[in-house]
LUMPAVO-367855 format. One line per 2 residues: for each residue z, y, x of C-alpha. Coordinates in nm, 4 decimals, m for minus. Layout:
N
Z,Y,X  ...
//
This chain:
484
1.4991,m0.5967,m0.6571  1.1689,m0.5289,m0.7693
0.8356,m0.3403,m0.7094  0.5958,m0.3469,m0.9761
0.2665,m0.2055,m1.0675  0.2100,m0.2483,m1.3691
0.8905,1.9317,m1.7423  1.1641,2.0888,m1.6040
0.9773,2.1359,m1.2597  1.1932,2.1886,m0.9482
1.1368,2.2415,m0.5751  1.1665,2.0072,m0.3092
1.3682,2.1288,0.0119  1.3381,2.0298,0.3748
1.6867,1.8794,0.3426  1.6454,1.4791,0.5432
1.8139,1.3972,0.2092  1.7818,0.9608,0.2272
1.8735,0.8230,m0.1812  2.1870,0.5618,m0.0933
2.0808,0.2142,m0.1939  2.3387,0.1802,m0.4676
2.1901,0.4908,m0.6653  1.8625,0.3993,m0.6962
1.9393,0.0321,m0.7689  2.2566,0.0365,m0.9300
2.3242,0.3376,m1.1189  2.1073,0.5385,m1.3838
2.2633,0.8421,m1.2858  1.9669,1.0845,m1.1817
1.9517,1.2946,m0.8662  1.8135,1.6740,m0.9903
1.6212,1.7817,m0.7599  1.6567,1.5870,m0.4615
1.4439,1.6261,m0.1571  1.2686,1.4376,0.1222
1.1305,1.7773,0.3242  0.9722,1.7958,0.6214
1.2151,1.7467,0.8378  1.2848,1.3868,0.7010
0.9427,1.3081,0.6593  0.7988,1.3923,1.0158
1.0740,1.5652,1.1903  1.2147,1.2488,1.3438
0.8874,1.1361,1.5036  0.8394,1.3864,1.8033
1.2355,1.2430,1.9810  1.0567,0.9164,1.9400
0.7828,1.0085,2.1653  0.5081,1.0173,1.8824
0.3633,1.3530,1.7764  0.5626,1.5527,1.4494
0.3799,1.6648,1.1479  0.2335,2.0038,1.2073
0.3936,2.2893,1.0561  0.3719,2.4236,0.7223
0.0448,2.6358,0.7084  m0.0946,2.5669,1.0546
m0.4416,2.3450,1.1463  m0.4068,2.0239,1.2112
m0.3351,1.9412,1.5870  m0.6124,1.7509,1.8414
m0.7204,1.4281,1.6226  m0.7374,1.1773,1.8811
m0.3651,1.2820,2.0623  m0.1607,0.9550,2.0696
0.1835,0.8687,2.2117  0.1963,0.6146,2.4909
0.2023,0.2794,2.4051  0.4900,0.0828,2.4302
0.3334,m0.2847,2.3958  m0.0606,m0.4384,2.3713
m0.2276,m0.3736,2.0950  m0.2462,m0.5655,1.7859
m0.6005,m0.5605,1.7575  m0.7770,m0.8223,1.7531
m0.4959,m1.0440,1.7798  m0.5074,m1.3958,1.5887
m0.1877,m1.5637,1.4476  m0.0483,m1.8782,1.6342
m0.2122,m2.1390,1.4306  m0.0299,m2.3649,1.2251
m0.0520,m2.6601,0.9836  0.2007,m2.5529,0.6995
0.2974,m2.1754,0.6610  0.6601,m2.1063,0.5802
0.7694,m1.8222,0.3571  1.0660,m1.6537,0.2518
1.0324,m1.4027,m0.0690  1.2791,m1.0964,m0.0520
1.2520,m0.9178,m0.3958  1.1987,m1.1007,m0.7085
1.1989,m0.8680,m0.9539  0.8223,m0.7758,m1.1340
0.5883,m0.8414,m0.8841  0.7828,m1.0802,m0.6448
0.8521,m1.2629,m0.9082  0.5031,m1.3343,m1.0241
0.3553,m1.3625,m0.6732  0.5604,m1.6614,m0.5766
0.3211,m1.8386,m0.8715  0.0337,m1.7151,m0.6218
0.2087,m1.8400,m0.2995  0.2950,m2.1916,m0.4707
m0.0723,m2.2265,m0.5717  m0.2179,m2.2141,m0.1770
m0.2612,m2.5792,m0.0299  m0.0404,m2.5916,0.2801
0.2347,m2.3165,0.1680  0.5891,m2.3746,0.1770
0.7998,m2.1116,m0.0006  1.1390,m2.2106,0.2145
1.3450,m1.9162,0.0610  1.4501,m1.6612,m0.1744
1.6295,m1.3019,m0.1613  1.7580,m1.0810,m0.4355
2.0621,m0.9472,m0.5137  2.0026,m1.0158,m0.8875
2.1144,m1.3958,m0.8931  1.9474,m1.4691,m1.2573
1.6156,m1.3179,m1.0853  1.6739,m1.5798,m0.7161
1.7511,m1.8714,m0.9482  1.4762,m1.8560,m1.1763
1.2221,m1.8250,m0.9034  1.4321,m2.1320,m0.7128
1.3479,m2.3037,m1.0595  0.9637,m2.2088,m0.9937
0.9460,m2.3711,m0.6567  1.1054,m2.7208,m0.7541
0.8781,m2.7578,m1.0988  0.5833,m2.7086,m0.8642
0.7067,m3.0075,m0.6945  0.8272,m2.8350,m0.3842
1.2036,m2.8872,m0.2103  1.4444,m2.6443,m0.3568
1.4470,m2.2983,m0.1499  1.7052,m2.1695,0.0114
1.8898,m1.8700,m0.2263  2.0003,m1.5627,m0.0743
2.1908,m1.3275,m0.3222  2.5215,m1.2220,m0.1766
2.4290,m0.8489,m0.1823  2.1635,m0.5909,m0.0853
2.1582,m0.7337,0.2653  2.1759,m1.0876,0.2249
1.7674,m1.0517,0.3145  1.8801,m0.9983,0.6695
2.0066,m1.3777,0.6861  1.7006,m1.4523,0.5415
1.5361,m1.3471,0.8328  1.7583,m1.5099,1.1017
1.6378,m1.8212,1.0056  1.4919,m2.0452,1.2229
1.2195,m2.2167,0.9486  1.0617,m1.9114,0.8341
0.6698,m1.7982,0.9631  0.6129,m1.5381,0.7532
0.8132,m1.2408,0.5264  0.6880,m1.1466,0.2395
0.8862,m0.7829,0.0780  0.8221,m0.6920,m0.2993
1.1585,m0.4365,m0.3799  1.2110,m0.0678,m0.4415
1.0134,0.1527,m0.1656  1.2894,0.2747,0.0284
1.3635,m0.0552,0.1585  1.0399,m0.1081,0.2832
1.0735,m0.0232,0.6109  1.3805,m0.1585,0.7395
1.2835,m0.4814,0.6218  0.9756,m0.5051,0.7650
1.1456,m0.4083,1.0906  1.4521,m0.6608,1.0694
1.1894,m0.9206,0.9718  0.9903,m0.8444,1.3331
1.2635,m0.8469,1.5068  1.3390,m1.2032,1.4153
1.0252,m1.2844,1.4865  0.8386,m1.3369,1.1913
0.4955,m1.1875,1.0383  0.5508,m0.9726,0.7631
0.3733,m0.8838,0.4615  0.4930,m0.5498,0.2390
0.4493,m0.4146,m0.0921  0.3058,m0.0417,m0.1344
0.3392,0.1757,0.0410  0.4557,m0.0072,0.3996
0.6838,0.3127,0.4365  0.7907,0.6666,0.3013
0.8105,0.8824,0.6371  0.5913,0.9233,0.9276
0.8266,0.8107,1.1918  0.9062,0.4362,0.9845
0.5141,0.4474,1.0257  0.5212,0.4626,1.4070
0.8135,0.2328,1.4270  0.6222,m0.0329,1.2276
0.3492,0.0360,1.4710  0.5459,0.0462,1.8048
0.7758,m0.2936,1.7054  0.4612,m0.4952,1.5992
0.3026,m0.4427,1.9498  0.6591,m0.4689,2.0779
0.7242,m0.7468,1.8874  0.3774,m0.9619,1.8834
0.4114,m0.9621,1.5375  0.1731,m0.8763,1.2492
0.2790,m0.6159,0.9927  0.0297,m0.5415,0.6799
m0.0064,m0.3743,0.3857  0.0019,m0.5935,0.0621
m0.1083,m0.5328,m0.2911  m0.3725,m0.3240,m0.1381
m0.6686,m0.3734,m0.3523  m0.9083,m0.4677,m0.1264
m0.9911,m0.8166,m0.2709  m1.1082,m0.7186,m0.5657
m1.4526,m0.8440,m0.6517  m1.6540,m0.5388,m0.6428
m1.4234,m0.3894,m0.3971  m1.5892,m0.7024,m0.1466
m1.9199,m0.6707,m0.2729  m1.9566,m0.3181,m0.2101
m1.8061,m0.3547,0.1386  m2.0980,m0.6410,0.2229
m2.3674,m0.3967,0.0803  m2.2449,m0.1076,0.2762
m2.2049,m0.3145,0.5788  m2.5778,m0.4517,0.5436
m2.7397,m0.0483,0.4828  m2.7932,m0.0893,0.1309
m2.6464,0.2589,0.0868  m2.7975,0.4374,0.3982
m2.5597,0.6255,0.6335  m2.2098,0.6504,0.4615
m2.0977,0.9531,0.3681  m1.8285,0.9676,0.1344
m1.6024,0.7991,m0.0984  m1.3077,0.8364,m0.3170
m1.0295,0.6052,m0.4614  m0.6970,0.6592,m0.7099
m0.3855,0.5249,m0.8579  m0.4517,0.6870,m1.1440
m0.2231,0.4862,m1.4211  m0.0079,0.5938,m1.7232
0.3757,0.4766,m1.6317  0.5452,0.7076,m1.7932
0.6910,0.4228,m2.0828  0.7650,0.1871,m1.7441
0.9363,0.4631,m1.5269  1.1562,0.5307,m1.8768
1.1935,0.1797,m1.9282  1.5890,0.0230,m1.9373
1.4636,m0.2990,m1.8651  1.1414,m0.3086,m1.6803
1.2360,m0.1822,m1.3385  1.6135,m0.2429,m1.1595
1.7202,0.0677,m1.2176  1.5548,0.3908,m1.1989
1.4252,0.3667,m0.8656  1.0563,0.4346,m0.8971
1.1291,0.7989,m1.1016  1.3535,0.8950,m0.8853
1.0415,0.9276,m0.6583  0.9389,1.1900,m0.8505
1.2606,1.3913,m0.7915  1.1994,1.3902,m0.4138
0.8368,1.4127,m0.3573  0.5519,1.5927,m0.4595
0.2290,1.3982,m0.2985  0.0814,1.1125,m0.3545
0.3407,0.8430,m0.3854  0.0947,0.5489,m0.4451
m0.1966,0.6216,m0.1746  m0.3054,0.2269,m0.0661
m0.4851,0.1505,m0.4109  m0.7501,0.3856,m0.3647
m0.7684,0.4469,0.0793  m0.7567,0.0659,0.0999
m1.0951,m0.0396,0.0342  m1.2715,0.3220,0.0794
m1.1151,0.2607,0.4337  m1.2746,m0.0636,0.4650
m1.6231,0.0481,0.3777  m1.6219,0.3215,0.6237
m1.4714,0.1115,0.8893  m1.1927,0.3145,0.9333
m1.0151,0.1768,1.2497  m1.2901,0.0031,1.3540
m1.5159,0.2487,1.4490  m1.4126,0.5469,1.2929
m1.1092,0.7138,1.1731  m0.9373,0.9315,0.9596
m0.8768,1.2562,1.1400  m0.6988,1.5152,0.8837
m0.5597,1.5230,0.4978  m0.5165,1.8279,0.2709
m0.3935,1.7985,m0.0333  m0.3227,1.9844,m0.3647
m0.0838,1.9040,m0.6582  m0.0591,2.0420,m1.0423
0.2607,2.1646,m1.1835  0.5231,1.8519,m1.2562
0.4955,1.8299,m1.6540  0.4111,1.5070,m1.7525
0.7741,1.2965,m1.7267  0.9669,1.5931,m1.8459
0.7569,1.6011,m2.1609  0.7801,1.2216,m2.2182
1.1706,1.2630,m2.1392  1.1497,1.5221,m2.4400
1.0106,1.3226,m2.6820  1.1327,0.9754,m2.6319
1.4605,0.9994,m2.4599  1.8245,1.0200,m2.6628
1.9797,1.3779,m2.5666  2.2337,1.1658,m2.3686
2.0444,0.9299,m2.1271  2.1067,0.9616,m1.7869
1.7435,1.1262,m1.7125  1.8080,1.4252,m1.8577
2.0082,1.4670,m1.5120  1.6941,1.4738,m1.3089
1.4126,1.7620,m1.2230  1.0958,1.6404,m1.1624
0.9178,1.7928,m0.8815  0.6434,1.5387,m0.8293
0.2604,1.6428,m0.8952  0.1198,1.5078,m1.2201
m0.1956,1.4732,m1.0293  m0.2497,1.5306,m0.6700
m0.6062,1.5801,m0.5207  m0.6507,1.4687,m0.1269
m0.9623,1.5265,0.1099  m0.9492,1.3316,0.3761
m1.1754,1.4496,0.7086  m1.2971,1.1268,0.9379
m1.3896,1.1503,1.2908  m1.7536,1.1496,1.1827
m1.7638,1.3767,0.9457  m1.7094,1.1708,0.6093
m1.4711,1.3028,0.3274  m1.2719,1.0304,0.1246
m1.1453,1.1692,m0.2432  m0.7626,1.0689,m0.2929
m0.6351,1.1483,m0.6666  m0.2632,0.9471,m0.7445
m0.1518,1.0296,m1.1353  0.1389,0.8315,m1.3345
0.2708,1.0752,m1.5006  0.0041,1.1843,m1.8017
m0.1911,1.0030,m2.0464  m0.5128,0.8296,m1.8226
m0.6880,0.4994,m1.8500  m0.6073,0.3247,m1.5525
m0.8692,0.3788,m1.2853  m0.9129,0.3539,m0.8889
m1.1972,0.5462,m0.9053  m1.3430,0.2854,m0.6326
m1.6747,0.4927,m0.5365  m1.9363,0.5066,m0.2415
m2.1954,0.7305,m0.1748  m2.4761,0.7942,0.1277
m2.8072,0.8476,0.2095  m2.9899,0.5836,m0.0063
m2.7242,0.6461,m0.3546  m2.4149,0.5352,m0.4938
m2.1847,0.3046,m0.6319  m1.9095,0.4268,m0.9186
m1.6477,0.2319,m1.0647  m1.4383,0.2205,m1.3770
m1.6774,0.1663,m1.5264  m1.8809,m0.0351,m1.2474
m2.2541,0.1428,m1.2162  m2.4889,0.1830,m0.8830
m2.8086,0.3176,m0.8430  m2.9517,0.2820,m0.5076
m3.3101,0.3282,m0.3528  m3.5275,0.2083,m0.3379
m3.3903,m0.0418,m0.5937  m3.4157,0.2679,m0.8401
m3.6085,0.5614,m0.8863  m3.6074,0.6552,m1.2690
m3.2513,0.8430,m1.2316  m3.0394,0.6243,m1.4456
m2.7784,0.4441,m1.3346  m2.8448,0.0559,m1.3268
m2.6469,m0.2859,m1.3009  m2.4302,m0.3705,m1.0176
m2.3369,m0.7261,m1.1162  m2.7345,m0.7698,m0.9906
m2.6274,m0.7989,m0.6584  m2.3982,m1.0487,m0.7165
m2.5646,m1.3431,m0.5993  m2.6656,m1.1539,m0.2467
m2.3535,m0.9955,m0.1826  m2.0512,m1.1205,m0.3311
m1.8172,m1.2030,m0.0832  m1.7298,m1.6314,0.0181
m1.4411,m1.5994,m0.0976  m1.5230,m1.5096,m0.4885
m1.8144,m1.7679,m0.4456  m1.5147,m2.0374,m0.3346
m1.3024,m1.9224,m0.5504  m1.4681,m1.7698,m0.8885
m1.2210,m1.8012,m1.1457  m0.9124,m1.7099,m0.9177
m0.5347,m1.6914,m1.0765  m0.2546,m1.4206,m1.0760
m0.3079,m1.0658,m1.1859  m0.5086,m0.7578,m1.0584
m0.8409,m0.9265,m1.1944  m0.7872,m1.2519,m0.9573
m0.7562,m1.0154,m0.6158  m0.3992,m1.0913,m0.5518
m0.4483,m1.4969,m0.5114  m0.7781,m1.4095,m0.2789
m0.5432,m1.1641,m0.0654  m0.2771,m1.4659,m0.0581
m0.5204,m1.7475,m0.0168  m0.7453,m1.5812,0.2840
m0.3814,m1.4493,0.4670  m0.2382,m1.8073,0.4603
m0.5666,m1.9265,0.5502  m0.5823,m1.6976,0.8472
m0.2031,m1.7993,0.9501  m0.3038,m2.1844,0.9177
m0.6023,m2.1790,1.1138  m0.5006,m1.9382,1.3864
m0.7255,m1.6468,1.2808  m0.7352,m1.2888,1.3492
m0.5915,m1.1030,0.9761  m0.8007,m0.9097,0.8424
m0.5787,m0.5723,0.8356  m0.3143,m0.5348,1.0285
m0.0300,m0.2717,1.1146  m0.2790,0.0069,1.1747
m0.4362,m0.0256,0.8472  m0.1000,m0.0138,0.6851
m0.0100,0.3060,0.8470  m0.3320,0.4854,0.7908
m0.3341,0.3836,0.4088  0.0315,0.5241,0.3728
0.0208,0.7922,0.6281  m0.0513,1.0426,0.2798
0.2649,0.9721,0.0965  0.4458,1.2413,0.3404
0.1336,1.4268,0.4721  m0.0121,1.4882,0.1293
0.3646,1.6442,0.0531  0.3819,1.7755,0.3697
0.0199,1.9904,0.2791  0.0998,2.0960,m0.1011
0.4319,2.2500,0.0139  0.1722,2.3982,0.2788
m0.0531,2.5479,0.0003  m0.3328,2.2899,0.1066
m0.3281,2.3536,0.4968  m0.4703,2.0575,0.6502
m0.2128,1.8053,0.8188  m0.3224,1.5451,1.1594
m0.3424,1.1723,1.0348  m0.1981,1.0796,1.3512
m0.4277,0.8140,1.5331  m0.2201,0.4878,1.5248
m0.5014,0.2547,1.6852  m0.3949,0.5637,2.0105
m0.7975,0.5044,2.1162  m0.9168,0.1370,1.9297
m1.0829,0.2916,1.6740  m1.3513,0.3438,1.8721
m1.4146,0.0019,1.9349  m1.6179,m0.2235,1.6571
m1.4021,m0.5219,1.5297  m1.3956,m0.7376,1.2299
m1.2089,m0.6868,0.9339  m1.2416,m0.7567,0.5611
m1.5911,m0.8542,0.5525  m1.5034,m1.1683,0.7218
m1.6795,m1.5354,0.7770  m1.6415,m1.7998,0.6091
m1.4050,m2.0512,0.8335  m1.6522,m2.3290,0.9654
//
């Protein structure tokens, strides 16, 4: 298993069409035009007791209506603090398999076991553990389940899933219901419903459930957070964010993903498959969750081009992908409305030649900041209209953790070891995290709403309100203290 970062244009139906495990893992057999519709995507939510998506082409329904809640909330709530933080690792595949370098390299971190159904993949990061000097781990590997013993056991505090999307969800699930924390790759979940589950089974449950690889570690990322927190950029009032990344030689790749899993996506959806990168950290600026919220998404999507012309080019007449239609958007455009008023730019694009960008920006009533490259101009630091130097503010408002750790390890530009080191850190001194389930739903809540509005022409869809009422209430988050 793995989950990595790194046309002949159909139409999607409203079919609940779920891919089997076996052909998105184990075959390269493509599925033409396969598709998650509405009905799979939202459909299920309402016999839960949580509110559908609306329908195609209708507003978007009263932002703050919430279902009932079935446990406390997990706001606010600190882990159970602990001296030595266990982990077991299902998925070892691209990124699983480089993260348990990050997980080894955290004083006071135990990596007690390992899960993938590829046994070259569990033994090599077995071999990982004991050269770091740690015991042996225990090896799960009979099978696409086996991860479900993993999570029986008795010696395990926290979960941490890196495999193909579609397994998200139920993993995170089994993984509460045995009572451990658990930490997922991107996105948390494909379908609206999965979303409330995760919600309802962590209150349920007392057990956190976040959002990994979400970007909001990143140096400037935490440095524009602390300036927008002190005012340096007046009142807030908009931002924008992306996946915007060339994958088309990855997604075509024999070798670099276990099977075709990830293109297959692009049979069966047309949104934004990839959302967290870019909401992540806008969200955090903006404080969505913790005082405001994001109310509504409509979304837009260009014709699906891009992979069929790659597959023209660079693909023998008889591989397998020639089996598949592409429906997916090469670029889909997102606005999403908060509860006061600010708009947040979504743009997700893998599929045509781009320089890879998050877009990362902030603007309000004193300037803006811009990323990719990194530029700010802000008054009254500047009046001459020309943008200036953001690594000025470095020394003011970089976050404690890049002061503690400058020079951090692992990939993503050092974020993913500060997003490992400060959860562990949280876990081992009893701390409240700082995201948590609600976060993770909001930041993936566009992968079906953003379909759900293009196959709607653009009509606005409800970003349901997960928090049902916290948001209104001020708590901390990413901009966190330093641990006395």
């Amino acid at each position: 298993m793995n989950d990595a970062e790194p046309g002949n244009q159909g139409s999607a139906d409203d079919s609940p069409t779920t891919p089997s495990r076996r052909s998105v893992l184990r075959t390269t057999a493509g599925v033409a035009g396969t598709g998650l519709g509405l009905g799979a995507l939202g459909g299920t939510a309402a016999a839960a007791g949580h509110p559908a998506s609306p329908a195609p082409g209708t507003a978007a329904a009263a932002p703050d209506s919430a279902p009932r809640r079935q446990g406390r909330t997990m706001a606010g709530v600190p882990f159970d603090r602990r001296g030595t933080v266990r982990v077991g690792i299902v998925g070892l595949g691209n990124r699983g398999g480089s993260m348990i370098d990050l997980f080894l390299a955290v004083p006071d971190v135990r990596v007690v076991a390992v899960c993938d159904p590829v046994r070259a993949k569990a033994e090599a990061a077995s071999a990982k553990v004991v050269r770091a000097g740690r015991p042996a781990p225990a090896v799960y590997t009979s099978g696409e389940d086996d991860y479900e013993n993993l999570c029986e056991r008795g010696d395990i505090d926290f979960v941490y899933v890196a495999t193909p999307w579609e397994f998200h969800f139920e993993m995170a699930r089994t993984a509460m219901l045995n009572g451990k924390h658990v930490g997922v790759e991107c996105p948390v979940a494909m379908r609206l419903d999965e979303l409330w589950e995760l919600v309802d089974l962590s209150e349920r449950t007392r057990r956190h459930c976040m959002q990994l690889e979400n970007c909001c570690y990143g140096r400037n990322e935490m440095r524009v957070l602390r300036m927008a927190h002190a005012g340096k950029f007046g009142q807030l009032l908009h931002g924008a964010g992306a996946y915007n990344h060339d994958l088309r030689g990855l997604m075509f790749s024999p070798t670099y993903y276990e099977g075709p899993w990830r293109r297959l996506w692009h049979t069966r959806l047309r949104g934004d498959l990839y959302p967290n990168h870019g909401f992540g950290p806008v969200a955090n600026y903006m404080d969505i969750n913790r005082g405001d919220r994001a109310v509504s998404i409509s979304s837009f999507g260009t014709p699906a081009l891009g992979l069929a012309e790659y597959r023209e080019a660079n693909m023998a007449p008889g591989d397998p992908s020639w089996k598949e239609t592409y429906i997916e958007s090469d670029r889909t455009i997102s606005m999403v409305q908060t509860a006061r008023g600010r708009v947040i730019r979504l743009e997700h694009d893998v599929s045509t030649p781009h320089p890879y960008s998050r877009i990362n920006s902030l603007g309000g009533t004193k300037g803006v900041f811009e990323d990719y490259p990194e530029r700010i101009y802000i008054e009254p630091d500047h009046q001459d209209d020309r943008w200036a130097d953001f690594s000025a503010y470095a020394a003011e408002f970089d976050h404690w953790l890049w002061k503690e750790h400058a020079n951090p390890p692992g990939g993503h530009g050092g974020m993913d070891y500060i997003m490992v080191f400060r959860l562990m850190q949280c876990m081992r001194l009893g701390l409240v995290p700082d995201f948590d389930v609600y976060d993770a739903a909001t930041w993936t809540a566009p992968v079906p709403l953003s379909h759900a509005s293009i196959k709607a022409k653009g009509a606005p869809q409800q970003i349901p309100d997960f928090t049902r009422g916290e948001w209104r209430k001020a708590r901390s988050g990413m901009d966190s203290a330093k641990p006395a």
